[in-house]
C-alpha positions as CSV (number, residue, x, y, z in Angstrom):
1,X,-4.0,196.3,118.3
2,X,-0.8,194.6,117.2
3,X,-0.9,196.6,113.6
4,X,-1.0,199.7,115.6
5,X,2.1,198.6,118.8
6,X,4.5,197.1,114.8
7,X,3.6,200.6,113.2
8,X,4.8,202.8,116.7
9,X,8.2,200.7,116.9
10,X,8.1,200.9,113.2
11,X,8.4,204.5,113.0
12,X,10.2,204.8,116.4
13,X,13.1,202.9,115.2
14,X,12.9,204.6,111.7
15,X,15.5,207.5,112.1
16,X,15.8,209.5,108.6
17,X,13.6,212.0,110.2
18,X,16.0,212.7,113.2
19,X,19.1,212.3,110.3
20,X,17.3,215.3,107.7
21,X,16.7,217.7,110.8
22,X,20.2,217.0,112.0
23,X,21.3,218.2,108.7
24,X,19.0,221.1,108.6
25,X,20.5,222.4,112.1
26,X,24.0,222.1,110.5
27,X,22.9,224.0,107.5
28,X,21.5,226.3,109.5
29,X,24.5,227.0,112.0
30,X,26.4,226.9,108.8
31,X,24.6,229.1,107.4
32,X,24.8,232.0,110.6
33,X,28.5,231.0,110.9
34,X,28.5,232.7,107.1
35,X,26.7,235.7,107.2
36,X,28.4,236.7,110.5
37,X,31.9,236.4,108.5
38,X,31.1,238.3,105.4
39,X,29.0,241.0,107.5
40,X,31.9,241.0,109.5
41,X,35.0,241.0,107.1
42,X,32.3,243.1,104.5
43,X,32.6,246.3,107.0
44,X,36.5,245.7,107.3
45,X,36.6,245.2,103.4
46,X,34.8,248.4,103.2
47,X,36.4,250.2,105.3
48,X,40.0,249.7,104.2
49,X,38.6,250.6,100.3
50,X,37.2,253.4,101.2
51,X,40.4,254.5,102.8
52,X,42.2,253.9,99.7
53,X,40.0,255.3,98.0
54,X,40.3,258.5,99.6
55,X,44.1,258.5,99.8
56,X,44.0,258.2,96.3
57,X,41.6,260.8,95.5
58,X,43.4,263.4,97.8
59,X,46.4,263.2,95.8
């Protein structure tokens, strides 16, 4: 019974699981912070090209 109450504390008080999924989540928001910028700036990129683009052609 005591093995079993030293090997609950023990991985109670063991906190590299709570440190990696911390890290995933901040990947993560990272990660959506990203694609929402470039989708974003992509279309305003895009958009401004393609305007030069046809300025250019049309003269």
């Amino acid at each position: 019974m005591s093995k079993i109450r030293t090997a609950v504390r023990k991985f109670v008080r063991n906190e590299e699981g709570a440190t990696m999924v911390e890290y995933a989540l901040l990947v993560a928001l990272i990660a959506v912070v990203v694609i929402a910028a470039v989708s974003l700036l992509g279309s305003a990129a895009s958009a401004k090209l393609n305007t030069a683009a046809q300025s250019i052609s049309s003269s």
